[in-house]
N, C-alpha and C positions, 0 to 999 in steps of 0.2 A: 504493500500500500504506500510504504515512504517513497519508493520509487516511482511509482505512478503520478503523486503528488509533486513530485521534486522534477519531473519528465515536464508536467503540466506548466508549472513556474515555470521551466526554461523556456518554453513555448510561448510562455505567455511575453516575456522580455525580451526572446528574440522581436516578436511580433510587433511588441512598442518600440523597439531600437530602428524599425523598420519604417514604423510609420512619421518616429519624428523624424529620421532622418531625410524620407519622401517630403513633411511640412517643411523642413530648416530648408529644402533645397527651392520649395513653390517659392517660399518669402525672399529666397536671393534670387529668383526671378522676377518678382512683383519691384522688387526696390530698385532691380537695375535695369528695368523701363522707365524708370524714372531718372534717367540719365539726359544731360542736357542736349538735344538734337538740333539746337538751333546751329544755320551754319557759323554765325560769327562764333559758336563755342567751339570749333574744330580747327585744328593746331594743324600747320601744314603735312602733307607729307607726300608721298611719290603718288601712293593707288588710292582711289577710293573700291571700297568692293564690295558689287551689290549684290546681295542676295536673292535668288529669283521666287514666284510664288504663283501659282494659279496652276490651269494643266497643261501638259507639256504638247497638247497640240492646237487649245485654242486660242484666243486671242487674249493679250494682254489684259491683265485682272485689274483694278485700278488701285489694287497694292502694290502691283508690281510698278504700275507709272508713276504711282506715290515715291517709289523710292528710285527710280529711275532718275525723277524730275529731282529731284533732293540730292541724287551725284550732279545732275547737272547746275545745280547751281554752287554746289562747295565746290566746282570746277570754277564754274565763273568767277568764283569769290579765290580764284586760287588759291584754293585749300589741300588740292590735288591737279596733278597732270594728264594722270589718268583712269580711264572709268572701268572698271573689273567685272563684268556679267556673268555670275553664277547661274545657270539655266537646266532645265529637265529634259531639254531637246535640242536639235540643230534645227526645227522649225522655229524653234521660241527664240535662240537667241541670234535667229536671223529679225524676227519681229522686235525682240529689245534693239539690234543694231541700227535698224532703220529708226526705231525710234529718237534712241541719240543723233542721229545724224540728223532726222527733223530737227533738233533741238539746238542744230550748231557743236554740234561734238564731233573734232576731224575726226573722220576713218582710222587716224595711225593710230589715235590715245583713243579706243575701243578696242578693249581683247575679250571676249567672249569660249567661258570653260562647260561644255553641255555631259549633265551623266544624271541617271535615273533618280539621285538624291544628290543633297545637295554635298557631303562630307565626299563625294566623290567628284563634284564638279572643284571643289575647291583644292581638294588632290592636285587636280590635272594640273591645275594652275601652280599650285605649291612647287610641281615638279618640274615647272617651267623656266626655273632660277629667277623668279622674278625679286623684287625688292621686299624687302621683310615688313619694311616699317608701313601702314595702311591704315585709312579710314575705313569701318563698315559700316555698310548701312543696310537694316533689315528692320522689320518690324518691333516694336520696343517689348512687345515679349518676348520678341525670340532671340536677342539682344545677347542676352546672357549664356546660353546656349553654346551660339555661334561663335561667340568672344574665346571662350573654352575651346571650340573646335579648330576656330582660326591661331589658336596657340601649341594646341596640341599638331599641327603644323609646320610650326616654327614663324610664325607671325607675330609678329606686336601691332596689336591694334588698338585704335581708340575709334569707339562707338557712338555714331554718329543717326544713332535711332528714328524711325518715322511711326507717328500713331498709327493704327490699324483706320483703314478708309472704311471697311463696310464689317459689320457682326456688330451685334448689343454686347448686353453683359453673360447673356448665355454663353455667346461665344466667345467673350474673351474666357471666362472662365475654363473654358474646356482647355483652352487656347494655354492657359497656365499648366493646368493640371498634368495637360503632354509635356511641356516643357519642363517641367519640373521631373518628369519620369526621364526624359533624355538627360539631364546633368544625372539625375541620379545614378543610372544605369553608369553617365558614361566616367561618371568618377570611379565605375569597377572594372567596367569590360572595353573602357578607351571609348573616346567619342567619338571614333571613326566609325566604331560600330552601332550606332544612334540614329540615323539617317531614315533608318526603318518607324522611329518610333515621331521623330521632330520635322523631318523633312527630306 
């Protein structure tokens, strides 16, 4: 019977190490959307890099031009030289390209990295030798996340967050709850392998 009882305790604190660990990780995603995205807060540097969002074959979601348009003006504000498209497809980040270039962003300072999530488009680009030091810019929940994934890379970034354009509070909520499962997971099994859970 002590065994059974003493089995049960364990179970039971695993279970709570588990769960605040899941809550400690939602609240350092909640507080680092709350990071200042205005461009005048953004210290120069070589890249900006955006994160892509919507499906990978239809047309631009207006989170994705939300953050689009948000490289393109920490460009204008030279804050960066050049703009980093993290994409789900070679259709999409043919549609992001045209997009900047509407926008006055020459063809050279647009690189565009396309792979079914994002921890793998940012790979591609990682292994491109490109410049360490970058702005990102992705939605302010998923901020924190990316921040982690873009380090676990070998990047230094400083995040240069955009509000979510469309979903209530349902949706951010949910919106947290994933992201809080992708730090968590990926502070065990590396945040390259998250992709499945965040993006």
């Amino acid at each position: 019977m002590f065994i059974f009882s003493l089995a049960k305790r364990l179970i039971e604190l695993v279970v709570l190490a588990a769960v605040s660990y899941y809550v400690v990780s939602g609240v350092q995603v909640v507080l680092a959307s709350r990071a200042p995205g205005a461009v005048a807060a953004a210290p120069f540097r070589p890249a900006v890099i955006v994160a892509g969002t919507g499906t990978p074959s239809g047309p631009l979601d207006a989170d994705f031009r939300a953050r689009l348009g948000h490289a393109v003006a920490l460009r204008s504000a030279d804050r960066a030289r050049k703009v980093v498209v993290l994409c789900f497809s070679q259709p999409q980040a043919v549609r992001a390209r045209l997009y900047l270039l509407s926008r006055k962003v020459p063809s050279p300072a647009i690189s565009t990295y396309a792979a079914a999530e994002l921890p793998g488009a940012l790979h591609l680009y990682a292994d491109s030798n490109p410049p360490r030091q970058a702005l990102l810019v992705a939605d302010s929940w998923q901020i924190f996340w990316l921040g982690h994934l873009a380090t676990a890379e070998g990047f230094h970034v400083v995040s240069s967050p955009v509000a979510p354009v469309s979903g209530g509070i349902g949706n951010e909520a949910s919106t947290v709850a994933v992201q809080a499962a992708a730090v968590a997971w990926g502070r065990i099994a590396g945040f390259a392998q998250t992709g499945f859970i965040a993006g």
